[in-house]
Every structure is written in structure tokens, then in C-alpha cells.
C-alpha positions in Angstrom: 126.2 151.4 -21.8 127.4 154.0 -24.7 129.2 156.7 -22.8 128.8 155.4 -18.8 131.6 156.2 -16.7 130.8 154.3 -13.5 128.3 151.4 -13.7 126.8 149.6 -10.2 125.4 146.3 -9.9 122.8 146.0 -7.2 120.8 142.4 -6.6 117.1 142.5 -7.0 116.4 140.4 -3.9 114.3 140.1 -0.6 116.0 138.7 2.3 117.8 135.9 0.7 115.5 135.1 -2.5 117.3 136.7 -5.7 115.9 137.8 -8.6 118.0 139.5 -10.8 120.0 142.5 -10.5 119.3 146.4 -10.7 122.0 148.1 -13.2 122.8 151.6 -12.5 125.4 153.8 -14.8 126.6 157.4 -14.5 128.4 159.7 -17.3 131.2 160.9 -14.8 133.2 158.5 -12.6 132.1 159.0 -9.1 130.4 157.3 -6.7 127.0 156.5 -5.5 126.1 159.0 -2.5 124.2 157.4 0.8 121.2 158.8 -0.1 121.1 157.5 -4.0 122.4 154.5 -3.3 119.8 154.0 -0.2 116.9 155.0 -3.4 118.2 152.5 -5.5 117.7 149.1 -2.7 114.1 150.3 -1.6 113.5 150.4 -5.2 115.4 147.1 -6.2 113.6 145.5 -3.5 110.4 146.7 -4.5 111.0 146.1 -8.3 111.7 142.1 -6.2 108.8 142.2 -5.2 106.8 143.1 -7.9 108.8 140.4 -10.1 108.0 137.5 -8.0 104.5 139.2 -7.2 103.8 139.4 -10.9 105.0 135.9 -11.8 102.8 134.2 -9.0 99.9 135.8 -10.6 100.7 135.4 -14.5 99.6 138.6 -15.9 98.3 138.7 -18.9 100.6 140.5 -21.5 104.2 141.6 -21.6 105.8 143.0 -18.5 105.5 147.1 -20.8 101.6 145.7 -20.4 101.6 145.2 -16.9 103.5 148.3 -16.1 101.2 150.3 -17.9 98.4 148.8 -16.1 99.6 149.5 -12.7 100.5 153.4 -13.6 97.1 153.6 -15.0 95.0 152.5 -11.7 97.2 154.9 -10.0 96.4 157.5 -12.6 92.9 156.8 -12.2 92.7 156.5 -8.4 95.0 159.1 -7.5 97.0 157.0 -5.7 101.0 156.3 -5.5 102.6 153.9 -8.4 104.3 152.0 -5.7 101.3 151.6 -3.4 99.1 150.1 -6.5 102.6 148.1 -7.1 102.1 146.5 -3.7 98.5 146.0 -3.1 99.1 144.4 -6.9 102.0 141.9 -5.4 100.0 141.4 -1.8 96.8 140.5 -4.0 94.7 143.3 -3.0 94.5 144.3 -6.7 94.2 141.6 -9.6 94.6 141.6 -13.2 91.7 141.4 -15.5 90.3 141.3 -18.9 92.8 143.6 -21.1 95.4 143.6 -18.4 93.5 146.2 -16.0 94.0 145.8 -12.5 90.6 145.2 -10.5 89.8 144.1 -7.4 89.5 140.8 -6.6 86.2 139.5 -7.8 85.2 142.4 -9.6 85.3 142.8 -13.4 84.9 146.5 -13.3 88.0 148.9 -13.1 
């Protein structure tokens, strides 16, 4: 981290299941504020949970694949990256041919 001032280490976990950790860096030494730091856990836990969603599932591809899949339906539906995220982890949404998410049992987009 070429230039980082301050640098946070957060876990990546859900309740007590770890997954990795979330690593944060600033160019000036201060803190985190409430509100950044209280971003930065929602969106460890839900980066969590889309880790061990993901690897239940074994998508096809490379996680840059995967990503790009899940901005894309949420491109195309006009719906939140997160929400796609989670309906991706809680199985709503699937993976299919050429990594694009579909609905379970469908082949179409």
C-alpha cells in the first residue's frame, strides 16, 4: 500500500464463521469515522456472504467473472448490485451457461 498512511483490518465474517479480512488504507493518518467504519462491516459482511454463497455454488469463471455477472443482471433489471448479490448467495438467482445469472431452472437471462 504505496503512499497509505493509516491502514484497517476488518474480518470478513458472519457471526462466528470467518472468511478473510476486508483491508482498508487512507493517504492521511486519521481514523475511521462511525459512519465509514459502520459502511465498511455491512459491506465486509456482505462481501462474507457472497464468498461463501459463491463457493457453495461453484461459479463458473474467475471471481472478476462472477462480479461482472452480478453487476450485469442488475444492470439489466434495474435492480440494486447488492440485492442481485443476495438473491445470488440465498439461491434465488443461479449461474448459467457463460457465467449469467438466471433463475433457477431457466436458461434464459
Amino acid at each position: 500500500m504505496v503512499g497509505a498512511a493509516a491502514v484497517f483490518a476488518l474480518p470478513l465474517q458472519i457471526g462466528a464463521a470467518r472468511s478473510g479480512t476486508l483491508i482498508l488504507s487512507r493517504d492521511r493518518p486519521r481514523p475511521l469515522g462511525d459512519g465509514v467504519l459502520a459502511d465498511a462491516l455491512a459491506m465486509g459482511e456482505v462481501a462474507c456472504e457472497i464468498k461463501l454463497g459463491l463457493q457453495a455454488q461453484e461459479p463458473p469463471g474467475s471471481l472478476h467473472e462472477v462480479v461482472v455477472a452480478i453487476r450485469a443482471r442488475a444492470y439489466a433489471t434495474d435492480h440494486p448490485v447488492g440485492e442481485v448479490a443476495a438473491d445470488v448467495v440465498a439461491r434465488r438467482l443461479r449461474f448459467g451457461p457463460g457465467g449469467i445469472v438466471t433463475p433457477p431452472g431457466s436458461l434464459q437471462p
